[in-house]
C-alpha positions as CSV (number, residue, x, y, z in Angstrom):
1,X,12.6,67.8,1.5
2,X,11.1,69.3,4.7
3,X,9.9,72.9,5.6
4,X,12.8,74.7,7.0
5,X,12.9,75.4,10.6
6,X,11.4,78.3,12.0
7,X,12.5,80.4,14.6
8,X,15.5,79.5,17.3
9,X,15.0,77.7,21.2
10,X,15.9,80.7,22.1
11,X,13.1,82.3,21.2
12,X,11.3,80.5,23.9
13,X,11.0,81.4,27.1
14,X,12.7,78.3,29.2
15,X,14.3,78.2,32.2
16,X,17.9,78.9,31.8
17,X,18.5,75.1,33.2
18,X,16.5,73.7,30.5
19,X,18.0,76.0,27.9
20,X,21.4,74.8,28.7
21,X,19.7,71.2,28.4
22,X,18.4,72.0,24.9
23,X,21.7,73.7,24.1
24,X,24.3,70.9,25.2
25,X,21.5,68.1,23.3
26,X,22.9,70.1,20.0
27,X,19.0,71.4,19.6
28,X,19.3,75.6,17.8
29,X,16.6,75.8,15.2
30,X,13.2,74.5,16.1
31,X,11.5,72.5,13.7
32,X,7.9,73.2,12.4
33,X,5.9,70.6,15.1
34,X,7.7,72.1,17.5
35,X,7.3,75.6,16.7
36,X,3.7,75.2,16.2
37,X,3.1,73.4,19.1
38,X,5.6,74.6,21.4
39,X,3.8,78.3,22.3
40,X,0.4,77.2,23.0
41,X,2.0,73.7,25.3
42,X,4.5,75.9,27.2
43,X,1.4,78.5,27.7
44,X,-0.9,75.5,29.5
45,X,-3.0,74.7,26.4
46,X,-3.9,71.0,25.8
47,X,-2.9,70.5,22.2
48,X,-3.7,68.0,19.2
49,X,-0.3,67.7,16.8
50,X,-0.1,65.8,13.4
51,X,3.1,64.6,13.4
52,X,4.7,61.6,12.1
53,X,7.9,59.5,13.6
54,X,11.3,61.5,12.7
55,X,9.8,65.1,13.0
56,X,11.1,66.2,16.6
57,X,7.9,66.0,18.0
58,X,9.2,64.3,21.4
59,X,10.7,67.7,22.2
60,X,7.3,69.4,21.6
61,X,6.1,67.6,24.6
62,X,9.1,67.3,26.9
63,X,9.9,71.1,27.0
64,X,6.7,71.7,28.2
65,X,6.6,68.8,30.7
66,X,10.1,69.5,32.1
67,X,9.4,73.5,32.5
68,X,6.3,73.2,34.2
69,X,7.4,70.5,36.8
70,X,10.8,71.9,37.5
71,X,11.4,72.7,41.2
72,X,8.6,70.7,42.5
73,X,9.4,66.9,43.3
74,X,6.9,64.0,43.0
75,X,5.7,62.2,45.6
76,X,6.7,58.4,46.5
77,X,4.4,56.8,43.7
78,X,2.6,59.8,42.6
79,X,4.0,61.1,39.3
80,X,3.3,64.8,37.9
81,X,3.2,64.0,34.5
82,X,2.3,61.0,32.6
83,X,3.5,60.1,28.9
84,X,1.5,57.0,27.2
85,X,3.3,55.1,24.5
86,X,2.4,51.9,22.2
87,X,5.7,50.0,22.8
88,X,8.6,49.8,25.1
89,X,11.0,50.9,22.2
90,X,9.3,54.3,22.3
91,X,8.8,54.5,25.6
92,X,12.9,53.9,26.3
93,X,13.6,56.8,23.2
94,X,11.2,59.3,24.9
95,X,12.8,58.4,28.7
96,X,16.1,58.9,27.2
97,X,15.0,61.7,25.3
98,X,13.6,63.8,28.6
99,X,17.3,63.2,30.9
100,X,18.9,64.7,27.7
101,X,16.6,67.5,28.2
102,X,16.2,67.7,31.7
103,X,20.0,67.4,32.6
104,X,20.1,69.9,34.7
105,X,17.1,69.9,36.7
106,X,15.9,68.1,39.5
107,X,13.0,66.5,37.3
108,X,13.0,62.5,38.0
109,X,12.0,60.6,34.8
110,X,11.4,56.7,34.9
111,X,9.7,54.3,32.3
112,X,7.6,51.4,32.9
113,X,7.1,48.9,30.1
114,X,6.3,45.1,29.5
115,X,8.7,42.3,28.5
116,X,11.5,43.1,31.4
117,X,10.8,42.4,35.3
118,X,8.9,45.1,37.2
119,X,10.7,45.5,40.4
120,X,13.2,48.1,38.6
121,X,10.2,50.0,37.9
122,X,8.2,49.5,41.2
123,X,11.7,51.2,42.6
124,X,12.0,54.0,40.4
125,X,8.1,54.8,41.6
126,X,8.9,54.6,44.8
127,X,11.7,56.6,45.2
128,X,10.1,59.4,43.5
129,X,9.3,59.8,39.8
130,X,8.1,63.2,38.7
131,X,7.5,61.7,34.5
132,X,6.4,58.3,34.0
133,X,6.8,57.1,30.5
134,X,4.7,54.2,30.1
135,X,2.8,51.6,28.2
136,X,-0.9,51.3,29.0
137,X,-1.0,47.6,29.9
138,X,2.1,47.6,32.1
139,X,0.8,51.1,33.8
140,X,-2.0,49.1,35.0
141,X,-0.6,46.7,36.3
142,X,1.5,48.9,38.7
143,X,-1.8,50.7,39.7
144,X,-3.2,47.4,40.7
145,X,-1.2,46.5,43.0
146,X,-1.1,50.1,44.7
147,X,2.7,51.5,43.4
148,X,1.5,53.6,41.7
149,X,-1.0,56.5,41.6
150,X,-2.4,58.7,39.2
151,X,-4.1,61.6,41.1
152,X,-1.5,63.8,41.0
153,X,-1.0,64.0,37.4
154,X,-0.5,67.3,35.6
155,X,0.3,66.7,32.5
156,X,-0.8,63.6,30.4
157,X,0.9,63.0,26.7
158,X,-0.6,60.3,24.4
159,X,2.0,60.1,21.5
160,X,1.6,57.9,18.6
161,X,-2.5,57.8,19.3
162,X,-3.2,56.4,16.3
163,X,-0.5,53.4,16.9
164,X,-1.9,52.7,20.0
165,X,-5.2,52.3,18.7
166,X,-4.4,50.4,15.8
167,X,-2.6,48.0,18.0
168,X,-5.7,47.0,20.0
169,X,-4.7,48.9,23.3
170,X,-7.9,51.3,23.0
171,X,-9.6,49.6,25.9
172,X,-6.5,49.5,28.4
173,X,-5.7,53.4,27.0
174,X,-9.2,54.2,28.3
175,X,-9.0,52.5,31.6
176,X,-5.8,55.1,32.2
177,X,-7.4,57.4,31.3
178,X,-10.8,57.6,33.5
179,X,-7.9,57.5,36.3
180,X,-6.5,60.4,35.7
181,X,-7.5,63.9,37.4
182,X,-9.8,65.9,34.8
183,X,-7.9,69.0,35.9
184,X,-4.9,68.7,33.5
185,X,-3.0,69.5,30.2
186,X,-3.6,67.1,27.4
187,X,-0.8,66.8,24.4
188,X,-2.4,64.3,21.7
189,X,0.1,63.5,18.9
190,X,-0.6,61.6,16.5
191,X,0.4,60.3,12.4
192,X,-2.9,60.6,11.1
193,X,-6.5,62.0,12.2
194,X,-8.7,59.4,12.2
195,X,-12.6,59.2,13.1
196,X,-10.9,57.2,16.4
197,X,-8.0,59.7,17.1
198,X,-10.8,62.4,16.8
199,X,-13.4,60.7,18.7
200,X,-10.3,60.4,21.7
201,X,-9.2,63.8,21.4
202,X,-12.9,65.1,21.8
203,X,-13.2,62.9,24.7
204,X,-9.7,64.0,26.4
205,X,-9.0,67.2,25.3
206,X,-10.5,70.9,26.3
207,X,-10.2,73.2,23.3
208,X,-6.7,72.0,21.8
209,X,-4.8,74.1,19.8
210,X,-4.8,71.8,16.4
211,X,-1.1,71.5,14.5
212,X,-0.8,70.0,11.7
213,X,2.5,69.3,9.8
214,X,2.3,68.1,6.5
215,X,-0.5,65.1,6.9
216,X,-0.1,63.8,3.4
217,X,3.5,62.1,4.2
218,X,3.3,58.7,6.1
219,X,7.2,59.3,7.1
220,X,9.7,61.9,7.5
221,X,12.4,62.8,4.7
222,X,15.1,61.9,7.5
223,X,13.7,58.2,8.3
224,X,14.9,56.1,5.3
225,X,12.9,52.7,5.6
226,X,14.0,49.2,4.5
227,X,12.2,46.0,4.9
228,X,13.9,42.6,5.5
229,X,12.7,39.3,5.1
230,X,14.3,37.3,8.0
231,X,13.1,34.5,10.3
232,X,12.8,35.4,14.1
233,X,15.8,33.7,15.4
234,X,18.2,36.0,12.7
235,X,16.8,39.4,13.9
236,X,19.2,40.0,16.1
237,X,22.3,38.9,13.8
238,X,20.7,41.2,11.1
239,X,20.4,43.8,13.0
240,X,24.2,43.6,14.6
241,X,25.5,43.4,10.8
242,X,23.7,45.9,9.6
243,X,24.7,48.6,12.7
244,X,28.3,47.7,12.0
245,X,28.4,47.3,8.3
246,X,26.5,50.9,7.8
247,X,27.6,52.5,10.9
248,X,24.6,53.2,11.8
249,X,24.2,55.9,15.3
250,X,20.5,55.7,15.0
């Protein structure tokens, strides 16, 4: 099973808005990413996290994020902080995941992702978006064409490194990140510390404080995983019987 949590949220010191968010998203005890990372983050510190999917590592970053920009709104196009992820799937969880958080603040979040049209997300930019939540190749294309900016970003998150290198998006990764001011924090969470996850923390980060949680695991306790062997055109049918059949919230 997994270490037992240690220490409450309210052993933090968060806004009373955001610890109302934490409170009504059912969040008490912290678990151990978070309360190894969350300290040295909410203190300024760029930090390197070992932490695979299921371990409540999105809260590690979004507390943080949400604290720090609370109060002070984006400008049209110009976010505050930027989150980089290796698919839209993630991308939508960790948006979703920040307004449960952020509830009651004035903090803006938006995503911007392949695979769905971009005038939603030209919108959400320019109408003021304080965290973009984004993946690499879509990010640039919005740069491109002038909607958005990077120069005003505070905070920069890569979160499943090692996923977005394996995938092939090193080079577009890199092009975001020579765009961004050197000024900033830098949160790098990753699965596993490769030579390449290394090499990009060395490169990105100033003096990280280094969490690890239990590196040996490839998945966490609470992710059960299941493999199916189904052609394309029955994924979606699968996937409906098996939400209805197990009940599945998740």
């Amino acid at each position: 099973a997994d270490p037992v949590p240690t220490g409450s949220f309210d052993d933090l010191d968060l806004s009373p808005a955001l610890r109302q968010g934490v409170a009504d998203a059912g969040f008490v005890e912290l678990r151990p990413i978070q309360a190894a990372a969350l300290p040295a983050a909410l203190g300024g510190r760029d930090v390197l996290g070992l932490a695979r999917t299921g371990t409540g590592k999105t809260a590690a970053f979004a507390l943080p994020i949400l604290q720090r920009l609370e109060g002070r709104p984006a400008e049209a196009g110009r976010p505050r902080a930027l989150v980089l992820a290796p698919t839209r799937e993630l991308a939508r969880q960790i948006e979703g995941d920040l307004v449960d958080l952020g509830r009651h603040l004035s903090v803006r979040m938006a995503a911007a992702y392949g695979g769905v049209k971009i005038d939603r997300q030209r919108e959400a930019l320019a109408s003021g978006c304080d965290v973009l939540v984004a993946c690499a190749g879509r990010l640039l294309d919005l740069v491109r064409e002038g909607t958005c900016d990077l120069k005003e970003v505070e905070v920069l998150v890569l979160d499943e490194a090692d996923r977005m290198l394996d995938m092939g998006f090193i080079h577009d990764v890199k092009k975001v990140l020579a765009l961004l001011p050197q000024n900033k924090q830098s949160l790098l969470f990753s699965a596993t510390f490769s030579d390449d996850v290394m090499n990009l923390a060395q490169q990105w980060t100033l003096d990280p404080a280094i969490v690890e949680i239990e590196p040996e695991r490839a998945a966490s306790a609470n992710v059960t995983q299941q493999v199916y062997a189904v052609s394309g055109s029955d994924k979606y049918k699968l996937l409906y019987n098996l939400i209805t059949q197990l009940n599945l919230e998740r």
